[in-house]
N, C-alpha and C positions, 0 to 999 in steps of 0.2 A: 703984134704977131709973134713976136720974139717970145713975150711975157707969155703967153698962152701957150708957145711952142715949151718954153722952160717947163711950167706948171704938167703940161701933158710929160712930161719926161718925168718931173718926180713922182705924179700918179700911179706911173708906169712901175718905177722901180718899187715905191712904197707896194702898190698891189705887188711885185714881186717878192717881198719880204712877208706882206703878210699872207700871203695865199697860202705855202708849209703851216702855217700857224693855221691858218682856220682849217685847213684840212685834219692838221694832228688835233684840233681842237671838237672839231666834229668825231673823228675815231676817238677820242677820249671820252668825250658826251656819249656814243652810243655804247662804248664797254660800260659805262657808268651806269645808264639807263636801263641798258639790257643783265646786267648783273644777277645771280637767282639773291646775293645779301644785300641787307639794306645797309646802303652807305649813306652819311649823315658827317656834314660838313658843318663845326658852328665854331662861332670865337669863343674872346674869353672876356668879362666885363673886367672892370677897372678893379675888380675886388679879385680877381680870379678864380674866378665861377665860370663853367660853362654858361656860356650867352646864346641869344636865338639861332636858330639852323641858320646857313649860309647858303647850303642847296643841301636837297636831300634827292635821291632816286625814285623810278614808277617802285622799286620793289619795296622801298621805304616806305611808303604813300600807299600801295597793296596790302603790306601787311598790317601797316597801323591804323587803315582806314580813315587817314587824311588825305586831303589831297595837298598838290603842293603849298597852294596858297596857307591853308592851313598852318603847317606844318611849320613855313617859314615864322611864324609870329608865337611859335612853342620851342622849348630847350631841351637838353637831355634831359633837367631833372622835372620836366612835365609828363614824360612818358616813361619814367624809369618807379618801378612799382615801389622798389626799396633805395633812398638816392642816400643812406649813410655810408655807401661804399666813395659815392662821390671825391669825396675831400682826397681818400690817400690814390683815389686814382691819378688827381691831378699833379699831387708831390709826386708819382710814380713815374707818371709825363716828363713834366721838369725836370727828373733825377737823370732820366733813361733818356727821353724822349719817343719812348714807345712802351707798349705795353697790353698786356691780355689779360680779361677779367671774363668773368659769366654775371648776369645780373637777369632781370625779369623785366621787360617790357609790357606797359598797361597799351593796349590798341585804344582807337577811341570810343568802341562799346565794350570797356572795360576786360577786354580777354586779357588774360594772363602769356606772355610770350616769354617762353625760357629761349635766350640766345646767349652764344658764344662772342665777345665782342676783340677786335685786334683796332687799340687806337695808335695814332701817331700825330705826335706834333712838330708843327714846322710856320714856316712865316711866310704869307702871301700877301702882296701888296703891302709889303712892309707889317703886316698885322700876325700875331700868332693865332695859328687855326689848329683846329683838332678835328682829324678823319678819324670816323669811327666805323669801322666795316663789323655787321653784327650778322652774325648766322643763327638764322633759327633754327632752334636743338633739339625743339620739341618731338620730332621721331626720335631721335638718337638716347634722349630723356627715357623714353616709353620703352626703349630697347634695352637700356641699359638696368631701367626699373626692372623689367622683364627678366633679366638675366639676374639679377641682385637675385630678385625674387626667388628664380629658376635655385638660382644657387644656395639660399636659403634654406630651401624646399630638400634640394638635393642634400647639402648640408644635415641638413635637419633627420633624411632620410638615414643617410649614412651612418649617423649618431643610431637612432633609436633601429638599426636593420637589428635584426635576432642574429645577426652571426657577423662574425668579426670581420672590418674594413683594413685594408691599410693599405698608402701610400709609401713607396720605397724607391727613393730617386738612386739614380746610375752610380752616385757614388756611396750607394748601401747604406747611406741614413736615412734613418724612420723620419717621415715627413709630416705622416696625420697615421690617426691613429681612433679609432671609435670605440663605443660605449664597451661594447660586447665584446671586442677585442681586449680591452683594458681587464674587463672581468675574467675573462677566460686566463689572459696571462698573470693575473692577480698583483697590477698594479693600478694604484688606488688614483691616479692625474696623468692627462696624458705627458705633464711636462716629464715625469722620471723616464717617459721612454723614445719619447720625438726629438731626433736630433743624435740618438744613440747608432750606433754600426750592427747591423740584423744580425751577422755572424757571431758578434762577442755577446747579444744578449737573448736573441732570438732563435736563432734558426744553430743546429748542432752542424752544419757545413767548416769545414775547414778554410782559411785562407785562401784566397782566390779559388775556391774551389764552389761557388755558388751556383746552384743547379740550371738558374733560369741566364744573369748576367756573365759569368765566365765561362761556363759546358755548353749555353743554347738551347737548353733542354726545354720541352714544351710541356707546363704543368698545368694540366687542363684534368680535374676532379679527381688526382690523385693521392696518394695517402703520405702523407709527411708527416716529420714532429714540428714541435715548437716547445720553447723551453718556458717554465715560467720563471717569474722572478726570485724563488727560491731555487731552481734550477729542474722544478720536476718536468721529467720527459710527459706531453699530453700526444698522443696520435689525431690529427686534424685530418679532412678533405679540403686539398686546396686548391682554387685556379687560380691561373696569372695571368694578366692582359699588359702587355706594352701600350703605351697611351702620353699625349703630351698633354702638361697642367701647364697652363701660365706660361707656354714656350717652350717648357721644360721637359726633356722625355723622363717618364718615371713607368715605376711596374704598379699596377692597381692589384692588390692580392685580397681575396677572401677566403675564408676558411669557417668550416664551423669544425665545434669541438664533438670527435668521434671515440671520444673517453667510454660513456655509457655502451654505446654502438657494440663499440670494439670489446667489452666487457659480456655485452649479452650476448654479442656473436662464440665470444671464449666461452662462455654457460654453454652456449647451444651447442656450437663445437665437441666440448665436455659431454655434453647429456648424449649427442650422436654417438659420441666414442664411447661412453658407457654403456648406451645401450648395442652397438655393436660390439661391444666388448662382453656385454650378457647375452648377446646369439652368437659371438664366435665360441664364446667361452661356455656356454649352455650346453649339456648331457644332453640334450633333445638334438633331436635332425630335424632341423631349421635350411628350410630352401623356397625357392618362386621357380616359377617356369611362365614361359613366355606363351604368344598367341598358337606356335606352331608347337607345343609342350614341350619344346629344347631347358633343359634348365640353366636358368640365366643367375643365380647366386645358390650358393652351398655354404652352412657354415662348416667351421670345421670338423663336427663330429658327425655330421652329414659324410664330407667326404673321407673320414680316417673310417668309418666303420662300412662306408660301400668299398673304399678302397680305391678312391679315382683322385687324380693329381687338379689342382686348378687349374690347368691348364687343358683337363681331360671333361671337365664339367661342363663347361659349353657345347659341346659334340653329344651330351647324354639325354635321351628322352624319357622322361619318368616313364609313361607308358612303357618304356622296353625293358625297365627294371624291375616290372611288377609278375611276379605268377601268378598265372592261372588266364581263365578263358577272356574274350577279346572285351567282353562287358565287364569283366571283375579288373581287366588292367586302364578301365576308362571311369572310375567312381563315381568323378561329377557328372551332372546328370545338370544340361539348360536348360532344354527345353526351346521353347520358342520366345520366351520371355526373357527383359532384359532384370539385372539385378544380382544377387551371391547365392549360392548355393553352398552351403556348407554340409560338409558329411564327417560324423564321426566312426572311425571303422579301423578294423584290424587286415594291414595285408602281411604277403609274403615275399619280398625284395629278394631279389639277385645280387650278388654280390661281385668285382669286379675280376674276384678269385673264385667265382663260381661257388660261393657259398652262400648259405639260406639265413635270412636275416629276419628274423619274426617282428613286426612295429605294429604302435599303437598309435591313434591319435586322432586330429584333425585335417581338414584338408580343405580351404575354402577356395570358390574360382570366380571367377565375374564373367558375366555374356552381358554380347550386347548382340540384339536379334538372334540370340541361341546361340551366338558362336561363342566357344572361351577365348578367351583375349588374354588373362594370367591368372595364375593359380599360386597360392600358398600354401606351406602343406609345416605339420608342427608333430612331429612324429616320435614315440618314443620307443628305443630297441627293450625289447622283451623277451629279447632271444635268451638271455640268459633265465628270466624271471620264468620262462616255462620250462626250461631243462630242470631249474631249481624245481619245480612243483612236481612236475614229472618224476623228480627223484625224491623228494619229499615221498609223493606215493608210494615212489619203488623200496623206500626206505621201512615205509609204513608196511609192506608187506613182508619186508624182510624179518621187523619186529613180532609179525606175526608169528613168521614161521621160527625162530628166534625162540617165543614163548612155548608151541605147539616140540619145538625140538627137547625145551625142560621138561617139557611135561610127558615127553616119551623116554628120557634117560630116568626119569624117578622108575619108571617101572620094567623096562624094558632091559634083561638079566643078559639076552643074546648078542655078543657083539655086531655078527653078522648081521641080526634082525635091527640093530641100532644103526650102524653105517647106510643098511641098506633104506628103511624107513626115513630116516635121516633126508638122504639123495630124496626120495620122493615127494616130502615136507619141501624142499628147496625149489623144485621142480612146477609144482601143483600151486605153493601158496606163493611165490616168489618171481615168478616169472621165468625162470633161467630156463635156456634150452635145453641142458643136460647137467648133470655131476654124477660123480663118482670117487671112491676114497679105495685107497688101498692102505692094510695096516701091516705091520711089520712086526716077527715076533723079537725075541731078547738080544738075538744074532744080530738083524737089522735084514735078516730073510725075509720072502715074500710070506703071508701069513693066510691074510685072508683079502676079499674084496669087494663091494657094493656100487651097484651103479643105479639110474634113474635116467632115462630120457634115450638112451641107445640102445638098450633091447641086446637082440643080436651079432650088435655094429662092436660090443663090447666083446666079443671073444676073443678075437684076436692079441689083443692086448692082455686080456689076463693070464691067456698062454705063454705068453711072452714074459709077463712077470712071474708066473711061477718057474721061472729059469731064473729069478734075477735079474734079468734082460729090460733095466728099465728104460724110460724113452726121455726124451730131452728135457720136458717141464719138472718131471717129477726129480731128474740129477740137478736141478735146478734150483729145486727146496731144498734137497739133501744138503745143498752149499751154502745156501743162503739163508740166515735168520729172519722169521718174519713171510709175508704176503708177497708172492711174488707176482708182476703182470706181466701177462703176454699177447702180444697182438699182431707179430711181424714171426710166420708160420714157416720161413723160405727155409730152415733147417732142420725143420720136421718133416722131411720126405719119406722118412724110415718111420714114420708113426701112424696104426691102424689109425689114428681117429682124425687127421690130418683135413680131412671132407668136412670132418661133422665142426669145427674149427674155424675153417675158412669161411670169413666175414664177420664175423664174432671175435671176440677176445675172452682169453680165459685167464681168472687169479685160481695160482696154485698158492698153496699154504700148509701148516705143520701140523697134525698133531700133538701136543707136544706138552708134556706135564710135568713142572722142576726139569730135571736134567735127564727124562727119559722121552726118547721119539715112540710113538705109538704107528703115526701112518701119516699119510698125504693125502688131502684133498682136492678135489681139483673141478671148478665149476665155469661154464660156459656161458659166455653176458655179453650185451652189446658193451660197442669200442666204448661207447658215452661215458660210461660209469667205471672203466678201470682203474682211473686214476682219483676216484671221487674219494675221500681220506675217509667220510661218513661208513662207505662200503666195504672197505678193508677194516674198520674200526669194529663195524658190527658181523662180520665173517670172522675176523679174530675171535669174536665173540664167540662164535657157532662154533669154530675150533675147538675154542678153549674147554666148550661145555660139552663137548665130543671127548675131547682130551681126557677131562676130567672123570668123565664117566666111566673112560676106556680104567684109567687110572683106580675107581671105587672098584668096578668090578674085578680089575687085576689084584688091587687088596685083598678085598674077598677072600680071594683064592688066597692069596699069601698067608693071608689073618688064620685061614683054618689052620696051615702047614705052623704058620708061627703058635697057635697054641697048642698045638701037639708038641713042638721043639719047646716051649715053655713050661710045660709037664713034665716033661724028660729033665729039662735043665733044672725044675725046681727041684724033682727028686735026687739028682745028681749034686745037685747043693746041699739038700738036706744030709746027703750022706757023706759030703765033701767035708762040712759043718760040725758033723759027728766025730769020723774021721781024725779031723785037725784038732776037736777040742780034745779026741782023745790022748792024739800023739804029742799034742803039749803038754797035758797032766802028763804022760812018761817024761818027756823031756825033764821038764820041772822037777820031777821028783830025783833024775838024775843027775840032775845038776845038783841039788841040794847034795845027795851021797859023795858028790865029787869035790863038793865045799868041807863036810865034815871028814872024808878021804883026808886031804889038802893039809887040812889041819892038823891030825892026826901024826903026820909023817916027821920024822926029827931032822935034823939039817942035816946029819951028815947023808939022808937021800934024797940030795938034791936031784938026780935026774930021774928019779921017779916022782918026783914034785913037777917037776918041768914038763913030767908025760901027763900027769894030771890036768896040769893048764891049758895044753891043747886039747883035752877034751874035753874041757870046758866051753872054750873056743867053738870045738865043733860045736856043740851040744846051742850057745848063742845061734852060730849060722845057722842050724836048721831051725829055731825057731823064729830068726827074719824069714828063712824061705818058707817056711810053713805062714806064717803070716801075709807072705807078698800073695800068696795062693788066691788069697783071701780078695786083696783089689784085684787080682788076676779076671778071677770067679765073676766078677761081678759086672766086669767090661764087656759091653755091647747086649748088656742081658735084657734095657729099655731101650723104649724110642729116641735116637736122636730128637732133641727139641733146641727151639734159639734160645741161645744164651750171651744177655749183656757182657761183655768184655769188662767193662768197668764196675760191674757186680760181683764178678766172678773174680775178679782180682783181689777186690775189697773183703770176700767171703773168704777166700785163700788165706791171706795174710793176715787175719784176724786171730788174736791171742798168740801171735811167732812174738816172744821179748826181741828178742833179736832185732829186728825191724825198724824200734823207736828209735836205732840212732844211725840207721839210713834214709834218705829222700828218696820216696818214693815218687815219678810221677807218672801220669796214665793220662794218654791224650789218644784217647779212642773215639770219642764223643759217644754218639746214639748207636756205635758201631755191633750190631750182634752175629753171635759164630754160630752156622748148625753142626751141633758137638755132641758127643755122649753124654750123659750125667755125672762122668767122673773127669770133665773138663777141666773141674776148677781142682784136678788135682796135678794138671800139668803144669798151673802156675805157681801151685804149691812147692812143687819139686825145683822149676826152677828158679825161685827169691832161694828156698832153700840150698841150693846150687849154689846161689850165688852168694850164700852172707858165709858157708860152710867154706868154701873151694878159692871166693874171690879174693880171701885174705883183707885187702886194704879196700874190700867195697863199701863208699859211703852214698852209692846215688844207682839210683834203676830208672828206667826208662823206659815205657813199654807207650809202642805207638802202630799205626797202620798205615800204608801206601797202597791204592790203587794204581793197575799196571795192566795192558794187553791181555794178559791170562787170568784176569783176578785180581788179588793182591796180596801183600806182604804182612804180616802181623810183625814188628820189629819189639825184640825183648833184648837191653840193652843194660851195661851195669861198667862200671870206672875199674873193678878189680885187676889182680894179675892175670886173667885172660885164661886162655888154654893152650898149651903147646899143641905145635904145627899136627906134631904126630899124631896128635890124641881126638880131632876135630871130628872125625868119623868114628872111631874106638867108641867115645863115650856113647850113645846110641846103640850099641850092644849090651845082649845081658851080663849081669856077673861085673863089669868095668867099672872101679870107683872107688873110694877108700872106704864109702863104708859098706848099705846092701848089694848095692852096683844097680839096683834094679830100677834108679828114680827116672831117668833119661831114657831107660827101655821103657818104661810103662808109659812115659811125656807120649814116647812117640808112636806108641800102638793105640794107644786114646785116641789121637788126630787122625791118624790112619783108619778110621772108623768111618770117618765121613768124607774119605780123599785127602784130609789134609798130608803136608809131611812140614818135617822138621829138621835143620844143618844151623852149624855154626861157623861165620863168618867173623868173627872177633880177630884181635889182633894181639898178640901173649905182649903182658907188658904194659897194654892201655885199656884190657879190658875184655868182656866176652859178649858177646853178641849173636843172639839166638835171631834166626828166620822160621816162622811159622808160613808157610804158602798154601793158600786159601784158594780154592776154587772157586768161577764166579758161583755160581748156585750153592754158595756154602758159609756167602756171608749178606750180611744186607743194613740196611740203616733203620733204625726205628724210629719212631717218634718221639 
């Protein structure tokens, strides 16, 4: 009973001991069994090789297609596809006592099982055993292939995209970098630029001053540079995406190169600027208008010749620029059809000063179901090119009457009948509204008068001028050299013709021939042409050939009286001639008697010797006076004609000995004088003056200056001068050492043709004659 009682007492506690065990021994068993890895328990043989399974799991025995039985009487290297990992797995064991490999398991209908294996070794039941927990990879495998691939692929993308890749990690080094990115930056591997800082070799950003990592800026297909490896600036289109690689946040940038782009856009840019630059800059009037005809662009000569500000162009409607009726200010013409309509035509524009603007041109519109939508219009001003033709005509008609006016002075002997014909010619073939001439006789009295186109209207007036009583235009030429115009009438209230005037403008002008006024002209014309140079050029004309004619006919007259006074004066010569030659034979012979007198006489009658000598003396002087008689006689007997200055000097001092041992010079040029015929005897007297009078003269100087009134003929010499007192004396007759008569006759010569003559010299440095020239009494020649 005892023994039995004992035995149930140790069953007792032994079941007490081992109950925790088989319990933890079943929860080990079922995590074991239920596990999704196959776990694979085996020893080691005596060689240390993996030896047959010890226990293996359902999930060991599911995947390899054995069952347990199986399984147990096979080893690792029965189901391990490649077992020369075997050997260092087991040194790995040993070393470590645990360890992780990948290897391939064969199932037992040959499938290939990639798994992950975590073994460890330890000692059960006194024996070393090896747990081997394997995880099948085979998805993990197929994802990771996947992804290799994906990446590959992507990779591969990257490399061969058309426009440049890169990678740029947070601390601004180049990470990756692709094909077309390398090209464009013109480095030849990506290793010269991966690894480098964007800001020192790429990107022209300063020091922390990086658009996307330091400012936050969002670069999403905007226009950046990049640098290349030589440093040149290329303009790129860039985006950036923030993005993590491998954990790591980095900026993903692409860009292509917008070199070309950027280049054609400059072309195109250019070609726009140019060609707006040849319609701002174009002579033509260049404009659009829009669908309601407001004009929506003007180029410049558009709006400088309407006269509107750009700012005043959008507010203008062609339509209300145009003259004339409501169809002529609407040209385009739709219709009901859609399509252009283009019209070539001439209008008449308003200008923004109310002035008339004559254009040429084109004018295209577009409709669409008949309505205009916009219009272009290509216009050229012609205002000036019809005023020109218009005066071309007017010009042509003036040549007309021009011609019909010579061909009435060749015959026409009446002054009256020529002024007044004249006016008529101007009137009938010329267009003018009126003319009229009034002529003036020697006095600058009223003379006579001619009018054309006023009739009647002209009485007042010429009553008025036969008082002298002239009216404002005509005191106007009196003052004025030259064509005068008039077109502002406010101070001709006092003038009969003040009506016929008003709206018109009138050029007055001269009669006027050399240095005589004949009369004044005076013709009535539109404003247009008063200032047109062609019109006063060829009414000068008309003048002139008025003038002139006035001038033949006044000869005329003259020429009879002059050859009657030339019959008188020849026979007056003839007997002047006689005369003189006679009283010189007395003289002569007298003087001989008073030589053989002279002789005759013994010393001791000295003072009737000495009475002798004096009438010797005499008997000399009257034969220089009876000689001077002679150039006297002869002064103003022909026509003044022009005479070279530098001919005339040349002809003067010809054959004087005297001369060769003074410098003469003469800088007159082409200068000629309208003088007597005995001009060249004024130069004569004065060299002779001066080589006789100047004593110590080695040099002459004769020159001319123009001046306000003319000009100066200057005769100029180094001698001893002339005293103060004598400056005006010598210019009287009789004054002189020797005839006295050279410097009276200098100066009656000039005096012929206005000139006069004084001396301005200095006693002591020399003498210096002034000849004063009237303008009309010298000129230049060729």
């Amino acid at each position: 009973m005892s023994g039995r009682k004992g035995s149930t007492i140790i069953k007792d506690d032994l079941d007490s001991d081992i109950g925790p065990l088989r319990r933890a021994e079943e929860k080990f068993r079922a995590i074991f069994n239920n596990s999704n890895d196959s776990i694979l328990l085996h020893g080691l043989t005596p060689e240390g090789l993996p030896g047959n399974f010890i226990d293996v799991n359902k999930a060991a025995c599911d995947r390899l297609g054995y069952t347990e039985e199986e399984l147990m009487n096979l080893s690792v290297v029965d189901i391990d596809a490649d077992d020369s990992h075997v050997e260092g797995v087991i040194k790995e064991l040993n070393k470590k006592g645990h360890t992780a490999f990948e290897c391939v398991h064969l199932s037992k209908d040959g499938k290939r099982i990639p798994v992950e294996v975590n073994a460890h070794l330890f000692t059960l039941d006194n024996e070393e055993v090896i747990l081997s927990i394997a995880r099948d990879v085979t998805e993990r495998e197929c994802v990771e292939k996947k992804t290799i691939e994906s990446q590959s692929a992507l990779s591969s993308l990257i490399d061969h995209a058309p426009f440049g890749i890169m990678v740029i990690g947070i601390d601004k080094r180049v990470k990756r970098v692709n094909e077309a990115a390398l090209r464009l930056l013109d480095y030849e591997s990506p290793g010269e630029i991966i690894g480098t800082i964007c800001h020192e070799t790429l990107c022209p950003a300063e020091i922390d001053q990086c658009p996307i990592i330091d400012l936050g800026q969002v670069v999403d297909r905007s226009e950046r540079i990049f640098l290349t490896r030589e440093g040149e600036k290329i303009p790129i289109l860039k985006s950036v995406v923030r993005m993590q690689l491998d954990g790591e946040d980095v900026l993903l940038e692409s860009f292509i190169d917008i070199k070309e782009i950027k280049e054609a856009q400059k072309a195109l840019e250019m070609s726009e600027e140019a060609y707006r630059n040849l319609v701002e800059n174009s002579s033509d009037l260049i404009f659009s208008t829009s669908d309601d005809g407001d004009i929506n662009f003007a180029n410049a000569a558009f709006k400088r010749a309407l006269g509107f500000s750009e700012e005043e162009i959008p507010n203008v409607s062609f339509s209300s620029i145009i003259i004339g009726s409501p169809a002529e200010r609407s040209p385009l013409k739709g219709g009901s059809a859609d399509g252009i309509d283009i019209q070539n035509l001439e209008l008449k524009l308003v200008t923004k000063m109310d002035k008339i603007l004559e254009v040429e041109g084109i004018i295209d519109g577009e409709f669409v179901d008949g309505e205009l939508i916009n219009s272009r219009g290509y216009l050229r001003d012609i205002t000036q090119a019809n005023i020109d033709e218009r005066r071309i005509k007017h010009l042509n008609r003036l040549l007309r009457a021009t011609r019909q006016i010579n061909k009435l002075k060749a015959y026409e002997k009446n002054p009256g009948d020529l002024i007044k014909f004249t006016c008529e010619i101007l009137v009938r073939t010329r267009g003018f509204k009126n003319a009229w001439v009034v002529l003036f006789d020697d006095e600058g009295s009223y003379y006579l008068s001619g009018e054309s186109g006023l009739g009647e209207t002209f009485l007042p007036i010429k009553e008025r001028f036969e008082r002298n009583n002239w009216v404002r235009c005509v005191n106007r030429a009196l003052q004025h050299a030259g064509t005068v115009a008039i077109s502002d009438f406010k101070r001709c209230d006092d003038c009969p013709l003040v009506q016929e005037c008003t709206g018109n403008g009138i050029l007055v002008s001269r009669l006027e021939h050399g240095v005589k006024l004949f009369g004044i002209m005076v013709i009535s014309m539109p404003v247009e042409y008063l200032k047109d140079i062609e019109e006063h050029r060829l009414l000068d004309e008309i003048t002139d050939e008025i003038a002139f004619a006035l001038y033949s006919r006044d000869l005329e007259t003259k020429e009879q009286i002059y050859d009657a006074l030339r019959k008188a004066n020849t026979n007056l010569n003839i007997l002047s001639d006689i005369t003189r030659h006679d009283i010189l034979n007395q003289v002569t012979a007298l003087s001989g008697y008073l030589n053989l007198l002279e002789d005759r006489f013994p010393e001791e009658y000295w003072n009737e010797a000495q009475m002798i000598d004096r009438m010797k003396r005499i008997s000399r002087t009257i034969q220089r006076q009876i000689s001077f008689t002679k150039d006297y006689q002869n002064m103003g007997v022909t026509v003044p004609q022009w005479n070279n200055i530098g001919k005339i000097v040349l002809r003067a001092t010809h054959g004087l000995g005297e001369i060769e041992n003074i410098e003469l010079m003469v800088d007159t040029g082409s200068l000629e004088i309208f003088g007597d015929q005995m001009l060249e005897k004024v130069f004569l007297n004065l060299v002779d003056d001066s080589i006789r009078h100047g004593v110590t003269t080695s040099e002459i100087r004769i020159y001319f200056k123009e001046n306000d009134e003319g000009g100066i003929l200057y005769f100029e010499d180094d001698g001893v001068g002339i005293p103060e007192g004598l400056k005006t004396e010598i210019f009287n007759k009789g004054v002189g050492l020797h005839t006295g008569y050279g410097l009276f006759l200098a100066k009656e010569i000039l005096g012929i043709t206005g000139m006069s003559i004084r001396e301005t010299g200095t006693e002591g440095k020399g003498a210096r004659f002034e000849i004063v020239v009237p303008p009309n009494v010298y000129r230049w020649g060729h």
